[in-house]
C-alpha positions as CSV (number, residue, x, y, z in Angstrom):
1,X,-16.6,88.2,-31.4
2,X,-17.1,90.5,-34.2
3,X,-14.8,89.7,-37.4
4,X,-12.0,92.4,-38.3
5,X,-13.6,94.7,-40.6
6,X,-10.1,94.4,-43.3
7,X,-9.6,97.1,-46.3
8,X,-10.6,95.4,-49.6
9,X,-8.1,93.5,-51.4
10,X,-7.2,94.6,-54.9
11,X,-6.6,91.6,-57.1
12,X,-5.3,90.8,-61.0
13,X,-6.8,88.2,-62.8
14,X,-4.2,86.2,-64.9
15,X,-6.4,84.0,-66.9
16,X,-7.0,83.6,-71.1
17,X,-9.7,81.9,-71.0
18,X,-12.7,84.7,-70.8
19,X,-15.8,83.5,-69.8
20,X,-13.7,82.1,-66.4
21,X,-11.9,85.5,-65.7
22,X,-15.5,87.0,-65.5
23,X,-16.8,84.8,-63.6
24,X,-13.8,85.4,-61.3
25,X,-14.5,88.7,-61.4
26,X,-17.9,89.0,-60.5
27,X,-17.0,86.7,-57.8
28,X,-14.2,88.5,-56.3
29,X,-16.1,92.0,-56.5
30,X,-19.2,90.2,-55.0
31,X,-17.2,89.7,-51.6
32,X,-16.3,92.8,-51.6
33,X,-12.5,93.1,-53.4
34,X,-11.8,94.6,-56.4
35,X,-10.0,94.0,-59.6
36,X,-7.9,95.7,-60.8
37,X,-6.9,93.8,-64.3
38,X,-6.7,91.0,-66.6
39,X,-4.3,89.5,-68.6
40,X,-4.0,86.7,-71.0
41,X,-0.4,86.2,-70.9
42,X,3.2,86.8,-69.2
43,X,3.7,90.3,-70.8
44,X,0.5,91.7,-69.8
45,X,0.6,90.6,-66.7
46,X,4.1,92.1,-65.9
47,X,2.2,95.3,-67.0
48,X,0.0,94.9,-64.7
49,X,1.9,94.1,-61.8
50,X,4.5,96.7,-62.3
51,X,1.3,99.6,-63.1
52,X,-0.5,98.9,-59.7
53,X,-0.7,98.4,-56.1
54,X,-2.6,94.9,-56.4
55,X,-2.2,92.9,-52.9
56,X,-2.9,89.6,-55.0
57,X,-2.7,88.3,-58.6
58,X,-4.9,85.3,-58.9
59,X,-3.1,83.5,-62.0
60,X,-3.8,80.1,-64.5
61,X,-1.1,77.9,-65.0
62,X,-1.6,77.8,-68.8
63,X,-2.2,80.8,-70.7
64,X,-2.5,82.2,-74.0
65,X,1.2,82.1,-74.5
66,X,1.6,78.8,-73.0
67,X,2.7,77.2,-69.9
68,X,3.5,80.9,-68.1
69,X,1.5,80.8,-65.1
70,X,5.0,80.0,-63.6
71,X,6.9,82.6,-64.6
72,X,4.6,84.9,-63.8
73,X,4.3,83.7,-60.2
74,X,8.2,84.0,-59.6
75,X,7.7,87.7,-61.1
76,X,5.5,88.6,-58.7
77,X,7.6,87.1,-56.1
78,X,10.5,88.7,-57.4
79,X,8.9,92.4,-57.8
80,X,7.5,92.1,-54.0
81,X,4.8,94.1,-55.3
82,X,2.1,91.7,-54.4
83,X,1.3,88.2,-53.8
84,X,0.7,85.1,-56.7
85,X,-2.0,82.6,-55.9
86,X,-2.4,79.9,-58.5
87,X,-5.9,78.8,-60.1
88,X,-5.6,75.7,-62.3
89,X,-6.9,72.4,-62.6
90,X,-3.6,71.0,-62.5
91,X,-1.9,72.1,-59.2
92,X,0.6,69.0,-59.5
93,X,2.6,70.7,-62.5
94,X,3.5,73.5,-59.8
95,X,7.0,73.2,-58.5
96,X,7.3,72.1,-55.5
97,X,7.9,75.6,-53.7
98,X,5.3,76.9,-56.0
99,X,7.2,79.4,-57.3
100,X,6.4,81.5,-54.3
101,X,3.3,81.8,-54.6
102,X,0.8,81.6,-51.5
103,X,-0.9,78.9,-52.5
104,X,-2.8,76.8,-55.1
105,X,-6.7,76.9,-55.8
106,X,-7.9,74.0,-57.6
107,X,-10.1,74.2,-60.2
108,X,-13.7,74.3,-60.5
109,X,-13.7,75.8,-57.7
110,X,-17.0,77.1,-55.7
111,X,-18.5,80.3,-54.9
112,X,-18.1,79.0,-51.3
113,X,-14.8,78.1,-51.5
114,X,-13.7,81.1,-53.7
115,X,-15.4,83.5,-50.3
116,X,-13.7,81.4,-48.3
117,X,-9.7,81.8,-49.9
118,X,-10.6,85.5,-50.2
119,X,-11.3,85.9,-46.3
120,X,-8.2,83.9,-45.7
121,X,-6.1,85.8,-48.1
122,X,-7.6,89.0,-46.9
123,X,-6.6,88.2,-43.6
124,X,-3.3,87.0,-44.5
125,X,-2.5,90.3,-46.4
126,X,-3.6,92.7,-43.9
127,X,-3.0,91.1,-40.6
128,X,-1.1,88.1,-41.2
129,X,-1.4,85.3,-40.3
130,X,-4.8,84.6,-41.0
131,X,-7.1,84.3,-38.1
132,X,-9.7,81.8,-39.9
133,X,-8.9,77.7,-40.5
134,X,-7.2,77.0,-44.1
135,X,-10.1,76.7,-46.0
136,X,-11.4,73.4,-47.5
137,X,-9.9,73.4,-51.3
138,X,-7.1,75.7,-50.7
139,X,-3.2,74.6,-50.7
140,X,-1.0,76.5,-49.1
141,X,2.7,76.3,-50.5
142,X,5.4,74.8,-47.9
143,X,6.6,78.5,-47.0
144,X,3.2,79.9,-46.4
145,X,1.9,76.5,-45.0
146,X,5.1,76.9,-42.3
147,X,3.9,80.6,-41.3
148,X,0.3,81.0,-41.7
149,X,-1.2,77.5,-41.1
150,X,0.5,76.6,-38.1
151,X,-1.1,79.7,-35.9
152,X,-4.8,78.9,-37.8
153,X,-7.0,76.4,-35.7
């Protein structure tokens, strides 16, 4: 069976670190999506979220005005504009209903596993639930995890 042929995600990068938000970005524009922004920290990511149509903001924990990646995430949530996955390599200081965001990638991550969450996600945006398996690497939080996993094989 031929895979859906799904519109390009738009994504923001929330990460201060530089070298690993163009890495990201290569990566993410590589498969196919598009960014859309960057930002270092909670205010310039609000910007961002409330100046465009992004499907997903991929977002770091810890940021170059501290531990933010939270707030951020329950921004996003709150503004329904588009959806918060985390990035961090310290997915146990997420709350436990990770702030609503989709889920959690750990970092390093892999190109592989990057491809992967972005053909999940993809499919989870535009014609959720996602029609591929969870993929190896990528948490989903309890809410997601209760709509879009169960229906995955």
């Amino acid at each position: 069976m031929e895979p859906l042929q799904l519109e390009p995600l738009k994504i923001i990068i929330v990460e201060d670190e530089a070298l690993l938000a163009l890495e990201l970005e290569g990566l993410i524009e590589d498969s196919g999506n598009s960014v859309v922004g960057w930002a270092t920290n909670f205010a310039e990511a609000k910007a961002l979220v409330d100046g465009n149509e992004a499907d997903i903001a991929f977002v770091d924990l810890n940021l170059a005005d501290g531990p933010t990646g939270v707030r951020i995430a329950e921004y996003i949530r709150d503004s329904g504009r588009s959806l918060a996955v985390f990035m961090t390599a310290n997915p146990r200081s997420l709350p436990e209903n990770f702030a609503g965001a989709v889920g959690v990638i750990a970092k390093p991550y892999t190109m592989n596993g990057l491809t992967a969450a972005l053909t999940y996600l993809k499919e989870g945006v535009r014609e959720p639930p996602p029609a591929s398996s969870l993929p190896v690497g990528f948490v989903l939080s309890p809410d997601y995890a209760a709509n879009w996993a169960a229906s995955t094989g």
